[in-house]
C-alpha positions in Angstrom: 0.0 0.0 0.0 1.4 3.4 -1.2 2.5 5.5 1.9 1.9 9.0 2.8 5.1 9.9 0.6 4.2 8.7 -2.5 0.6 9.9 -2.2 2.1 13.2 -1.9 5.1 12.6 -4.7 1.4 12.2 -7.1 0.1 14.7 -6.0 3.5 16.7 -6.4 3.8 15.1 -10.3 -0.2 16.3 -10.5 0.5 19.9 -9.8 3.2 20.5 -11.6 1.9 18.7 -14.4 4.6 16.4 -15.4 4.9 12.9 -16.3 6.8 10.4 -14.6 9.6 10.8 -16.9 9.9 14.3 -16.4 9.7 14.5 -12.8 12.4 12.1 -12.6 14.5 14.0 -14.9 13.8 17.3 -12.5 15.1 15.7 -9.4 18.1 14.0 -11.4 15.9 10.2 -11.1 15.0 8.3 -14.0 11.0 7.6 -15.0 11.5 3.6 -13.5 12.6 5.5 -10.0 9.5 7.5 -9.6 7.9 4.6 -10.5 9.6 2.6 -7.9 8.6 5.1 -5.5 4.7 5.7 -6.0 4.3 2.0 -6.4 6.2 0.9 -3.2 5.8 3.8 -1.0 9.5 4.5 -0.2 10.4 7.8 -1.3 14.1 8.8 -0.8 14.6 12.4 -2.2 17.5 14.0 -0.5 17.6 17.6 0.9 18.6 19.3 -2.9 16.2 17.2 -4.7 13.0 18.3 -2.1 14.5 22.0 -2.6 14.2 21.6 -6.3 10.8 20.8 -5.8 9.5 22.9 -3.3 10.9 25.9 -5.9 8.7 24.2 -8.7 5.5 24.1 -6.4 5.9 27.3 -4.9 4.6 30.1 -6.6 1.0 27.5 -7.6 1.2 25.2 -4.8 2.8 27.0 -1.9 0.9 24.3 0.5 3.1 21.4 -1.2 6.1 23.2 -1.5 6.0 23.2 2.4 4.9 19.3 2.6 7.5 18.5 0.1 10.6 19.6 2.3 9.6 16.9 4.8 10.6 14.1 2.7 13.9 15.3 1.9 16.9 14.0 3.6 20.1 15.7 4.7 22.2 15.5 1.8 25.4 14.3 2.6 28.2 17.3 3.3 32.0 17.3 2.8 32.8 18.4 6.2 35.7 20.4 4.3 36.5 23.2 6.9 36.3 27.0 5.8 40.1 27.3 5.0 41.9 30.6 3.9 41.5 29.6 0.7 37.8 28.6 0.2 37.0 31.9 2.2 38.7 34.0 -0.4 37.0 32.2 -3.1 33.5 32.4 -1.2 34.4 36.6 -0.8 35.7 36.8 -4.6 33.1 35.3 -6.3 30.6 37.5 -4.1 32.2 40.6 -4.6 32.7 40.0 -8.9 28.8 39.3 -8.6 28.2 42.4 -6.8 30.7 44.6 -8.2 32.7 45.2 -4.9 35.9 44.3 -3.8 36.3 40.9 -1.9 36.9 43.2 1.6 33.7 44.6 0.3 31.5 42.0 0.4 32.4 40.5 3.5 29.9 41.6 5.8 27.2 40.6 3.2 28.7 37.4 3.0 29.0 37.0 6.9 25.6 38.1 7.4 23.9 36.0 4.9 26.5 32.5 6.8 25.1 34.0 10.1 21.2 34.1 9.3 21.6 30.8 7.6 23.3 29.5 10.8 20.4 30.8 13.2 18.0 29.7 11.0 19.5 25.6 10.3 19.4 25.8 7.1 22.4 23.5 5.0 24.6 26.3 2.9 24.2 23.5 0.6 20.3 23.9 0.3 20.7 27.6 -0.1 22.8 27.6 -3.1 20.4 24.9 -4.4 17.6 27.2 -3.6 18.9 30.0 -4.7 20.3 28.9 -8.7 16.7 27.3 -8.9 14.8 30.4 -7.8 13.6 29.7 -4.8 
């Protein structure tokens, strides 16, 4: 019997008005996979792949945009640490996007780390989120 996940993965594929095949090729799954998942119940989306999603549904189905965030889970991090380096590459490519010096956008930067912090939110998710249009 088809679980509370897949009922809502059809109902997710409904809305959006996709087929299988396409719905699987939005989360990066093949048309068998979806499949697989609205037959059997066992839906295993990970945290980028319910982002993807919930950016889809939001602007026409803001209610399953929210429902589809619970079956996502935690993708799986590097657990790199912020070295010297990455943090020069993080403030470099924010100040070339927003025509500042890397000293420049360092408080943006640190501000936009810091509410992402309070709030739990993956950094991950965010960029996800954020080159889908969420």
């Amino acid at each position: 019997m088809p679980s509370d996940s897949a009922a809502l993965l059809v109902h997710i594929q409904i809305a959006l008005g996709l087929s299988q095949k396409e719905l699987g090729a939005l989360v990066g799954r093949t048309k068998r996979t979806i499949q697989r998942w609205q037959d059997s119940g066992v839906v295993t989306l990970d945290e980028d792949q319910a982002t993807i999603l919930a950016a889809h549904l939001r602007p026409a189905r803001p209610d399953l945009a929210e429902q589809v965030l619970t079956l996502g889970r935690p993708a799986q991090t590097t657990g790199q640490l912020a070295t010297p380096e990455a943090l020069a590459a993080i403030l470099g490519a924010a100040g070339a996007a927003g025509g500042m010096s890397p000293e420049g956008a360092r408080p943006l930067v640190l501000a936009a780390f810091q509410q992402a912090a309070a709030e739990g939110v993956d950094v991950g998710a965010v960029v996800v989120a954020l080159r889908s249009g969420g």
